[in-house]
Short mmCIF file of the C-alpha atoms (twelve columns), coordinates in Angstrom:
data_MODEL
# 
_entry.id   MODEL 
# 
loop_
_atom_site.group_PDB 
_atom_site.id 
_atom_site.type_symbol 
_atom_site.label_atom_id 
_atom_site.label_alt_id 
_atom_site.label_comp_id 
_atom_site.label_asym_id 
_atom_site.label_seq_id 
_atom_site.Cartn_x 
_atom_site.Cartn_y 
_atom_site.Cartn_z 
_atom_site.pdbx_PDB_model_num 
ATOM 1   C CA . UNK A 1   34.438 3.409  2.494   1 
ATOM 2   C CA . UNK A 2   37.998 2.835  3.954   1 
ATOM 3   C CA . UNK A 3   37.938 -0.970 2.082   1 
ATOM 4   C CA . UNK A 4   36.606 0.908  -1.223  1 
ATOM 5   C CA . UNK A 5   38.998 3.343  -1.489  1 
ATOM 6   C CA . UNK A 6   42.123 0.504  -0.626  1 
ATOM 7   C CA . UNK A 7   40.850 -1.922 -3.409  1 
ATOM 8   C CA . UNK A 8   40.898 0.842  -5.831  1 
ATOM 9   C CA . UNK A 9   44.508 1.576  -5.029  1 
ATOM 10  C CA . UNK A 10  45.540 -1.975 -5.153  1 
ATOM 11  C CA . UNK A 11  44.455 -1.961 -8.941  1 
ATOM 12  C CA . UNK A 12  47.552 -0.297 -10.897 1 
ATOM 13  C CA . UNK A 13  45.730 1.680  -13.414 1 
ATOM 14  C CA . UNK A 14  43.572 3.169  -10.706 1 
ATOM 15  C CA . UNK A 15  46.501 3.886  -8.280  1 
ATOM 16  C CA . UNK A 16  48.022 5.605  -11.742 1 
ATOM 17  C CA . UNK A 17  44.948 7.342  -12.651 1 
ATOM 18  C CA . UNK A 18  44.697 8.784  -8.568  1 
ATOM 19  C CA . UNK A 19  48.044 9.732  -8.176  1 
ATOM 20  C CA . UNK A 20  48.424 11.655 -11.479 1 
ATOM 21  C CA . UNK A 21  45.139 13.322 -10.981 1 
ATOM 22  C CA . UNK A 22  45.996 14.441 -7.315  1 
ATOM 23  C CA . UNK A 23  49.715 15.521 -8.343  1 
ATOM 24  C CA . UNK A 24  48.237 17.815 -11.479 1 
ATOM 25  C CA . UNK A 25  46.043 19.255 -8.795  1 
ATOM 26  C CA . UNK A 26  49.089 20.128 -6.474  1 
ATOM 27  C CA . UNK A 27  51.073 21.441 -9.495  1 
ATOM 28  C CA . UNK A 28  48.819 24.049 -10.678 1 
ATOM 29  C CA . UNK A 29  50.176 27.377 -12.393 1 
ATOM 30  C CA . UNK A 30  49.040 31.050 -12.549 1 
ATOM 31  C CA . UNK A 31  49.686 32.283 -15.716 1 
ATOM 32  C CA . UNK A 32  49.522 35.901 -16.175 1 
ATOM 33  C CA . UNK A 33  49.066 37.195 -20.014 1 
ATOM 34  C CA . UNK A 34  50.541 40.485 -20.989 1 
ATOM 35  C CA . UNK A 35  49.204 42.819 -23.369 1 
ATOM 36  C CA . UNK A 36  52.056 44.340 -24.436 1 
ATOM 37  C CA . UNK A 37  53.242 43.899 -28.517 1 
ATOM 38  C CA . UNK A 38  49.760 42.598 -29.000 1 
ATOM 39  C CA . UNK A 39  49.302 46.013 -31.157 1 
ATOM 40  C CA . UNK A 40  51.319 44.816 -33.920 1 
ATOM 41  C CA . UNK A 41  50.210 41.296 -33.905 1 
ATOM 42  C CA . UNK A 42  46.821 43.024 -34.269 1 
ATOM 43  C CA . UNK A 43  47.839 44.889 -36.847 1 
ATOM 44  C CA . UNK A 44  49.387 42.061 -38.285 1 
ATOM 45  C CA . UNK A 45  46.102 40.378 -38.199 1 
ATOM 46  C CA . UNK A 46  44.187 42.905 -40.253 1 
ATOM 47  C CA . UNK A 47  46.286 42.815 -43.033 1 
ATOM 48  C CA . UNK A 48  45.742 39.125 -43.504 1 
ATOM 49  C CA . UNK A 49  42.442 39.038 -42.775 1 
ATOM 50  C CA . UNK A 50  41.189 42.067 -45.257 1 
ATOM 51  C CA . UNK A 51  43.505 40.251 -48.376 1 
ATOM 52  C CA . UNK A 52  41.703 36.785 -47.103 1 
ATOM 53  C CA . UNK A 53  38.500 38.745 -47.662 1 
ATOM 54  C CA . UNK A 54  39.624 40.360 -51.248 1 
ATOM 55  C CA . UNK A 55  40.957 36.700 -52.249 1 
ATOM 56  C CA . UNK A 56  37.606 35.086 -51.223 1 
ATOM 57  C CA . UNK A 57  35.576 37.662 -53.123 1 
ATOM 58  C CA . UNK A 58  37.926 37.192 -56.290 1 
ATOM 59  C CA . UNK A 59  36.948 33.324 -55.563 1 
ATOM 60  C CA . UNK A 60  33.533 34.264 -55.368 1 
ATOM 61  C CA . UNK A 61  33.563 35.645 -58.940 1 
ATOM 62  C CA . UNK A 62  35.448 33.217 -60.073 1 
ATOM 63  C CA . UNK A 63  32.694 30.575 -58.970 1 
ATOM 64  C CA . UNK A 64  29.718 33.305 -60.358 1 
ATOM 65  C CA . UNK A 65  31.382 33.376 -63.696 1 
ATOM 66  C CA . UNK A 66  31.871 29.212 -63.553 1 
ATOM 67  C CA . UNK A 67  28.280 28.943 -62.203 1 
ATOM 68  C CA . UNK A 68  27.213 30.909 -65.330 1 
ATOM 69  C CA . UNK A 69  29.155 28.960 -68.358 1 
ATOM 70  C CA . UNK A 70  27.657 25.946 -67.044 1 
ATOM 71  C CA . UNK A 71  24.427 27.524 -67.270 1 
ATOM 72  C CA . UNK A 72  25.493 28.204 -70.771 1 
ATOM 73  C CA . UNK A 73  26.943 24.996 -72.010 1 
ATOM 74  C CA . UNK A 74  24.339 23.080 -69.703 1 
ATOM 75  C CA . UNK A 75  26.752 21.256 -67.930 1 
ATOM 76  C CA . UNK A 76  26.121 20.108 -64.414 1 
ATOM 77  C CA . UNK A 77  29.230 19.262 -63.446 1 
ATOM 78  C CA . UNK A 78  30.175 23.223 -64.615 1 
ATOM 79  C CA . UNK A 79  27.198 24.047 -62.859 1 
ATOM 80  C CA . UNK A 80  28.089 22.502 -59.110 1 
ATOM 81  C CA . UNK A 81  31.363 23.445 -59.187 1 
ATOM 82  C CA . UNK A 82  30.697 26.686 -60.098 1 
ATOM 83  C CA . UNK A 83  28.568 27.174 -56.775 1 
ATOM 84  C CA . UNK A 84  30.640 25.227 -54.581 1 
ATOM 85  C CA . UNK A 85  33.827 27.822 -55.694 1 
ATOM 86  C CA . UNK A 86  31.507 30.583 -55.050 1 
ATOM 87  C CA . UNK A 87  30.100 29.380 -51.752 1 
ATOM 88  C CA . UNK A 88  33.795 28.897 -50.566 1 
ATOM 89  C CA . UNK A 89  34.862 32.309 -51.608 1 
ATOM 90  C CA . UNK A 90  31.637 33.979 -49.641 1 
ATOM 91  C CA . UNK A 91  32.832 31.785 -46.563 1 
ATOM 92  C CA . UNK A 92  35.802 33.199 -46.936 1 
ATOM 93  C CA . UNK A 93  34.901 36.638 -46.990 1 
ATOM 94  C CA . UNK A 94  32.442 36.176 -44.298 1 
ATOM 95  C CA . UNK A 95  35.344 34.982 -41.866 1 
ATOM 96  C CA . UNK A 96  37.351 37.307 -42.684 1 
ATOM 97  C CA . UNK A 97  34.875 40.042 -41.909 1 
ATOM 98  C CA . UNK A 98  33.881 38.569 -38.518 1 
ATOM 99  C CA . UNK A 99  37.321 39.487 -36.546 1 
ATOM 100 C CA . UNK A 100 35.368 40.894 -33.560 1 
ATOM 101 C CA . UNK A 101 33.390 37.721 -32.766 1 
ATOM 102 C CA . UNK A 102 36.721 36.082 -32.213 1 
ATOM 103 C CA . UNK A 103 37.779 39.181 -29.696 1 
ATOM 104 C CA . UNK A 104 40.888 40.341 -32.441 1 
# 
């Protein structure tokens, strides 16, 4: 065990690799995270996230009314773009809306 462990030490990258890995584990930090102020970034927060939502649902109609003139002029291009705009504006919405499964 005693030879193992020397030959490994003899290698540079190893002898690197072991001391930087056994300093980091003599360095650790506690880090203690306040709560204070986090009401306005919270608040902060909500603002964006409830105009993201109105923004993606304006997207969202945008991409229903695009979906629909290709329908109209039977253009498939019209027609995919259309429902790619209105996916991304539901996406959107949907993250915006989901604040709590991210703990905010």
């Amino acid at each position: 065990m005693k030879n193992l462990f020397m030959s490994m030490i003899k290698k540079p990258m190893a002898a690197k690799v072991l001391s930087l890995s056994f300093a980091l584990m003599l360095m650790t930090t506690r880090i203690y995270a306040a709560a204070e102020g986090m009401d306005q970034f919270d608040g902060v927060v909500e603002v964006i996230a409830t105009w993201a939502g109105r923004i993606g649902l304006v997207v969202a109609f945008f991409g229903g009314i695009q979906t629909a003139l290709g329908f109209k002029q039977d253009d498939a291009d019209g027609k995919v773009r259309g429902m790619k705009t209105m996916a991304a504006g539901f996406m959107v919405f949907g993250i915006s809306k989901s604040l709590s499964l991210f703990g905010l």
